[in-house]
C-alpha positions as CSV (number, residue, x, y, z in Angstrom):
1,X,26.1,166.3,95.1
2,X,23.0,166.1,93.1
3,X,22.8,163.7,90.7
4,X,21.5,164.1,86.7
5,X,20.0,161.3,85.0
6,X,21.4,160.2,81.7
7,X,19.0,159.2,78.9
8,X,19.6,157.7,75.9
9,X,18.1,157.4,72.4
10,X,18.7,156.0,69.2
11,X,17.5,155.3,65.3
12,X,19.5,154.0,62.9
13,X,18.5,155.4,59.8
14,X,17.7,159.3,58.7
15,X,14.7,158.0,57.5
16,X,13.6,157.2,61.5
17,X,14.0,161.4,62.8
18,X,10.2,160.9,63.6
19,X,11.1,157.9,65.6
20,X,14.2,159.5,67.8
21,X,11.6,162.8,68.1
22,X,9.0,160.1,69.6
23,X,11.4,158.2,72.1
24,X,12.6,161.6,73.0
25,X,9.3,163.0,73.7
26,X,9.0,159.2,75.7
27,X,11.6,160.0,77.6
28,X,10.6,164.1,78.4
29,X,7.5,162.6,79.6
30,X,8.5,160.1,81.7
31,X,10.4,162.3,83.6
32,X,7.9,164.5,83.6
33,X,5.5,162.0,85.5
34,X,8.5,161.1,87.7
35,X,8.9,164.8,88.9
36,X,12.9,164.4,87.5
37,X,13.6,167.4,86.2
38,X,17.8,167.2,86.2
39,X,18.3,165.3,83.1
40,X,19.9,165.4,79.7
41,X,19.1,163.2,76.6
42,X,21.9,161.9,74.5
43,X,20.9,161.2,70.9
44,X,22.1,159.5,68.1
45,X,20.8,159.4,64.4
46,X,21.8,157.3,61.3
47,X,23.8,155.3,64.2
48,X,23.6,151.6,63.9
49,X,22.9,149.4,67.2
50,X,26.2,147.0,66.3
51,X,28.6,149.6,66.0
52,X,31.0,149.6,68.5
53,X,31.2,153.7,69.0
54,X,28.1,155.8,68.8
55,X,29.0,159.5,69.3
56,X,26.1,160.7,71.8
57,X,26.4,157.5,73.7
58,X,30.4,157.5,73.9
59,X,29.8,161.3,75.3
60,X,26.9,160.1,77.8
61,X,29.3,157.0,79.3
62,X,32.3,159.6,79.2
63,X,30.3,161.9,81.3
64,X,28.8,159.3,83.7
65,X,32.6,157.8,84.4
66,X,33.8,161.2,85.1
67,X,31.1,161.8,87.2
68,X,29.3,164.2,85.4
């Protein structure tokens, strides 16, 4: 079974989209150095770190206990 890697951004404003473009663009390249090329990056805008439910990261943990 080969395995994806799950990656996970976040800003909690609108006003931030040049800060979720820069940690995704992080992220691209990190894998990028790592040689990891089966990934997929889950991101959430105008999403607050102390809510409880954030929709791409609800959908990342739902896929990584489904094993997916």
């Amino acid at each position: 079974m080969t395995k994806k890697v799950a990656l996970y951004c976040r800003v909690s404003t609108g006003n931030q989209s040049t800060g979720l473009e820069a940690q995704v663009r992080a992220l691209r390249d990190y894998c990028t150095r790592n040689n990891i090329s089966d990934y997929v990056i889950y991101e959430d805008e105008n999403q607050s770190g102390v809510k409880q439910s954030r929709p791409a990261l609800d959908r990342m943990m739902k896929g990584i206990v489904t094993g997916k």
